[in-house]
N, C-alpha and C positions, 0 to 999 in steps of 0.2 A: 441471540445476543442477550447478555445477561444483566450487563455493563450499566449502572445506572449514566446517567446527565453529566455530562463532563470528565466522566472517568475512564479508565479502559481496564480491563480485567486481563489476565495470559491470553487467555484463548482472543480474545481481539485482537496483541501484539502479535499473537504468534502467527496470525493469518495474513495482518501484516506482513509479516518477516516473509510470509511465502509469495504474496502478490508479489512484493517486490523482488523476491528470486527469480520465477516464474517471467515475469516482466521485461528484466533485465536479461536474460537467456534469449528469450524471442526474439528480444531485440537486437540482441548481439548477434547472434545468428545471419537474421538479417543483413543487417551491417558490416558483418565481416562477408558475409556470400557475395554483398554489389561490392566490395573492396578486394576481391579476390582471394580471401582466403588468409589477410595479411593479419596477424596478432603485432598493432601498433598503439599508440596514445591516442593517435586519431582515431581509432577504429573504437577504442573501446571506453574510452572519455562518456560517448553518448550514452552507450551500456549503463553504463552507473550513474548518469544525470539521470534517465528514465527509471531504472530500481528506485534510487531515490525518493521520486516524483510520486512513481506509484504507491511507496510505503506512507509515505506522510499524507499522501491525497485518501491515503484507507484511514489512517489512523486520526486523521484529524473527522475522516466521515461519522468513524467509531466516536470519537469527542461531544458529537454536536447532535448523536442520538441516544432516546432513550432508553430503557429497558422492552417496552414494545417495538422498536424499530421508529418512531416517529422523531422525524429531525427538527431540531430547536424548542422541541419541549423538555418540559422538566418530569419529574414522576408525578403519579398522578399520586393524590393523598389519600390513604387509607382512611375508613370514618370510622 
């Protein structure tokens, strides 16, 4: 991770972008398998509340660390 303190770079969003594909698929799977197999709003509603979930729960992860990976700090100061 590159990303300074509060910001996120591509390669952050993009990994993003994949949790929450990745996430969303497992989950729909799921859900559509104990559903039978049905392609409906109910089935697939939770699919994309959980993509969702999971892109913003990275991306905000991404937000609140630094460039060494430590959460809630700021960069450290060069001297």
């Amino acid at each position: 991770m590159k990303s300074k303190f509060l910001t996120l770079d591509l390669k952050d969003f993009l990994r993003g972008l994949l949790i929450a594909f990745l996430t969303a698929v497992l989950t729909g799977v799921i859900n559509i398998l104990d559903a039978g197999a049905v392609f409906t709003w109910v089935t697939m509603k939770p699919v994309l509340i959980a993509g969702v979930s999971a892109a913003l729960s990275y991306l905000l992860k991404c937000l609140m660390t630094n460039s060494q990976d430590q959460m809630f700090k700021r960069e450290a100061k060069l001297a």
